[in-house]
MDTraj code that builds the backbone (N, CA, C; nanometers):
import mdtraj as md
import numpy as np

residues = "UNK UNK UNK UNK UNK UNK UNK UNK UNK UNK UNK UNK UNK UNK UNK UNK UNK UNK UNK UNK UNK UNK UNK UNK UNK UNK UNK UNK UNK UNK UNK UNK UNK UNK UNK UNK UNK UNK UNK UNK UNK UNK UNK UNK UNK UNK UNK UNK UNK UNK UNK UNK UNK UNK UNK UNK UNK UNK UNK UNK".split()
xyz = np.array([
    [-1.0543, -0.4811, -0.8807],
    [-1.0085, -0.4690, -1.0180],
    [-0.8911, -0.5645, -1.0401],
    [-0.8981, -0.6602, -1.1043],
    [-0.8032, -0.8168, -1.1698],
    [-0.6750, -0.7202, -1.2048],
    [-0.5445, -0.7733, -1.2223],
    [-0.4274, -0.7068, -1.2667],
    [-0.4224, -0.7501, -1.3906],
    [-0.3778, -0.7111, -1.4834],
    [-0.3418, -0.7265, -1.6338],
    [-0.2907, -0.8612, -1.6081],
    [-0.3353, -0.9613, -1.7981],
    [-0.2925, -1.0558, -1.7511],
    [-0.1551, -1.0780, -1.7942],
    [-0.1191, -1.0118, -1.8375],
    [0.0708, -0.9539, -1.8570],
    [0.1466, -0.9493, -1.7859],
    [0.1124, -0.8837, -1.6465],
    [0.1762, -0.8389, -1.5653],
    [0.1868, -1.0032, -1.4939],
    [0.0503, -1.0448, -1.5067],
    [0.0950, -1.1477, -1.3780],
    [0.1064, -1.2643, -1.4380],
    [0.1362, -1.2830, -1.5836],
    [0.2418, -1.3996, -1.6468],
    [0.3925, -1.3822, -1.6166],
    [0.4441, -1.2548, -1.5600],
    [0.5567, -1.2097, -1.5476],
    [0.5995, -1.2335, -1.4094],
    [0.4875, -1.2482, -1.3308],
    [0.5233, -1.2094, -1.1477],
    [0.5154, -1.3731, -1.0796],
    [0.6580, -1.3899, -1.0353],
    [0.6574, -1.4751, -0.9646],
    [0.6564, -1.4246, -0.7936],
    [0.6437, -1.5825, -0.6939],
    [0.6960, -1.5691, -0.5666],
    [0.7935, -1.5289, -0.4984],
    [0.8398, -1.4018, -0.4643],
    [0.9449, -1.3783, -0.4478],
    [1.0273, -1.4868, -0.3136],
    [0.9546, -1.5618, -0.2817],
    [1.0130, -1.6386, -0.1899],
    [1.0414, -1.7710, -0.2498],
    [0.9673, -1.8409, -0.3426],
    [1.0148, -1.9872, -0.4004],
    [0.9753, -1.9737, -0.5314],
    [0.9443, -1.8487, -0.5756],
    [0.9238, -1.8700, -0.7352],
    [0.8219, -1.8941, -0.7860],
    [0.7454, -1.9560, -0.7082],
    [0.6289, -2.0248, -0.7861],
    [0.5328, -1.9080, -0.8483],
    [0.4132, -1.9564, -0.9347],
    [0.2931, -1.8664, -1.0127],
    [0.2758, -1.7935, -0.8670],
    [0.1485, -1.6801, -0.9433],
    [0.0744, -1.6483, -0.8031],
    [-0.0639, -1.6653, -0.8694],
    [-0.1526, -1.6420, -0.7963],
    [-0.3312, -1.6531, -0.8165],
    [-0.3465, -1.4840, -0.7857],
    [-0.4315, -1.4362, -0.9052],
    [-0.4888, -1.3620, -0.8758],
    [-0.5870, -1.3523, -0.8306],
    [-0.6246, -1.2637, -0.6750],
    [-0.7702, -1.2573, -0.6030],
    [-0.7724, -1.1067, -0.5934],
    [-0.7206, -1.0402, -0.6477],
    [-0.7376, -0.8543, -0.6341],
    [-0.8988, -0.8126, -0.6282],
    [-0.9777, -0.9353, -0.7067],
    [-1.0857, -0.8805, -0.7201],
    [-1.1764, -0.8776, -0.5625],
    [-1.1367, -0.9626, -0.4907],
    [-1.1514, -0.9895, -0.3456],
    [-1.1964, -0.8876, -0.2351],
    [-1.2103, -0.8918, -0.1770],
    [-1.2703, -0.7342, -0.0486],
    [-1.1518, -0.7224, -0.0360],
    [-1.0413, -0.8002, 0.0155],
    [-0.8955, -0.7927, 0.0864],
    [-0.8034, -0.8315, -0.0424],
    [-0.7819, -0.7397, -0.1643],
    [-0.6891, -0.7786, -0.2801],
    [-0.5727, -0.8603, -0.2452],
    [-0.5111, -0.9806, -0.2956],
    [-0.4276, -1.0199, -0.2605],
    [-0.3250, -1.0968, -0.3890],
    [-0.2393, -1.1626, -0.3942],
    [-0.1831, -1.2381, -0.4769],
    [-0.1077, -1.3307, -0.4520],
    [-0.1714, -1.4971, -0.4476],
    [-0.1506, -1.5845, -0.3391],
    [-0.0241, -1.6592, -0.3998],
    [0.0379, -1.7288, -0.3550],
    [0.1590, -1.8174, -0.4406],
    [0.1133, -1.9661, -0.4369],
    [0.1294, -1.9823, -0.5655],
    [0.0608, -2.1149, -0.5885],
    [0.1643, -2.2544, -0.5715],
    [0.2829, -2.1878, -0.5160],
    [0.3904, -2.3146, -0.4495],
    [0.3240, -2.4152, -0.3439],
    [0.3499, -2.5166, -0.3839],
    [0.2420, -2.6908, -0.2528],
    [0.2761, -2.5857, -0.1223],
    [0.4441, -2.5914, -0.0746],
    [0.5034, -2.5877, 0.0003],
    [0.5155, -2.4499, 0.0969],
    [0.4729, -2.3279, -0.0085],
    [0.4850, -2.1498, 0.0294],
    [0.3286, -2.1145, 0.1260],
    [0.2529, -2.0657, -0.0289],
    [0.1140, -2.0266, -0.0617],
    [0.1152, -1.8994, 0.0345],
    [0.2184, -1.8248, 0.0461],
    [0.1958, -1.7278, 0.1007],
    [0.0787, -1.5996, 0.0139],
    [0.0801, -1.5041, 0.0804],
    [-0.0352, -1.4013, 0.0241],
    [-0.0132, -1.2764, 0.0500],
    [0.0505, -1.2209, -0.0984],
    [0.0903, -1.0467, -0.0915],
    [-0.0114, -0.9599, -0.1058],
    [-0.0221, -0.8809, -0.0477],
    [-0.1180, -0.7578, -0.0916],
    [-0.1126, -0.6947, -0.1967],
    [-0.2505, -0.6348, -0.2406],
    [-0.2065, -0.5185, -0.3308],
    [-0.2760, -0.3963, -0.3237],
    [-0.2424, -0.2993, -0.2990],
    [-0.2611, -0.1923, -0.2223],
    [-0.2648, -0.0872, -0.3871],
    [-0.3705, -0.0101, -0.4096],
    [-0.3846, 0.0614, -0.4779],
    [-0.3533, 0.0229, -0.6332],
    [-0.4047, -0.0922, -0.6351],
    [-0.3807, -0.1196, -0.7698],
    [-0.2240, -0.2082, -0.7852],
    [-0.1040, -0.1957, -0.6744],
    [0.0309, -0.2165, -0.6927],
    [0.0371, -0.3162, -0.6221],
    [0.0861, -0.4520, -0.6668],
    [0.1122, -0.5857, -0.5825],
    [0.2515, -0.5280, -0.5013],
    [0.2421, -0.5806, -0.3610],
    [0.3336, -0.5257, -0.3103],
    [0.4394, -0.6621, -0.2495],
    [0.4832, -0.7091, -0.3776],
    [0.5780, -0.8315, -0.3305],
    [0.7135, -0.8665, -0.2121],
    [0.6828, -0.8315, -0.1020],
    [0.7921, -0.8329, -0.0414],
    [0.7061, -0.9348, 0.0857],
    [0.8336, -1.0599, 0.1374],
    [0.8174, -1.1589, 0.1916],
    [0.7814, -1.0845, 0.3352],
    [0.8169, -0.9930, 0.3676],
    [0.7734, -0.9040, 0.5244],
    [0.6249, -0.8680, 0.4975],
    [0.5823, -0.8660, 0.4188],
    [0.4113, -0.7365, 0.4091],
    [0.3556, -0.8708, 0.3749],
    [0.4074, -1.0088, 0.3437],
    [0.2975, -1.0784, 0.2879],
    [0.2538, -1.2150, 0.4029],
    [0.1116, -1.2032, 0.4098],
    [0.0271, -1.3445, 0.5093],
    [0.0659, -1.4485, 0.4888],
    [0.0704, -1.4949, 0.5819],
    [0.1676, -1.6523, 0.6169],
    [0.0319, -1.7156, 0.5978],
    [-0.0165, -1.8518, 0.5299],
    [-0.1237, -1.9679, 0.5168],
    [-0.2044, -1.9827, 0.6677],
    [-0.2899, -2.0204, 0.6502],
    [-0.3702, -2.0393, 0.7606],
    [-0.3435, -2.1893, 0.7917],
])
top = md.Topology()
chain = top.add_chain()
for i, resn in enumerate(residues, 1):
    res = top.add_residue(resn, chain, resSeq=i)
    for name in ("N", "CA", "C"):
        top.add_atom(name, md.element.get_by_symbol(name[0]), res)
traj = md.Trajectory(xyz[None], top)
């Protein structure tokens, strides 16, 4: 289920700021950061993006 698109005109990277990409709709929900330099990838767990730089996947 996609997050409102409200919410995620509002939600930046908490690590460099940048947009994020929504993939919630995904098997593994996530919300990637669209920084060149970050592109890290937060979860979202029950519907709730869970923005914190500890819970979120480092780039492959």
């Amino acid at each position: 289920m996609p997050l409102e698109a409200g919410l995620l005109e509002i939600l930046a990277c908490p690590a460099c700021h940048a947009g994020l990409d929504d993939r919630s709709a995904a098997e593994s929900p996530e919300l990637v950061c669209t920084g060149t330099d970050c592109g890290l990838a937060y979860p979202v767990r029950d519907g709730i993006p869970v923005l914190l730089v500890d819970e979120a996947r480092r780039p492959a």
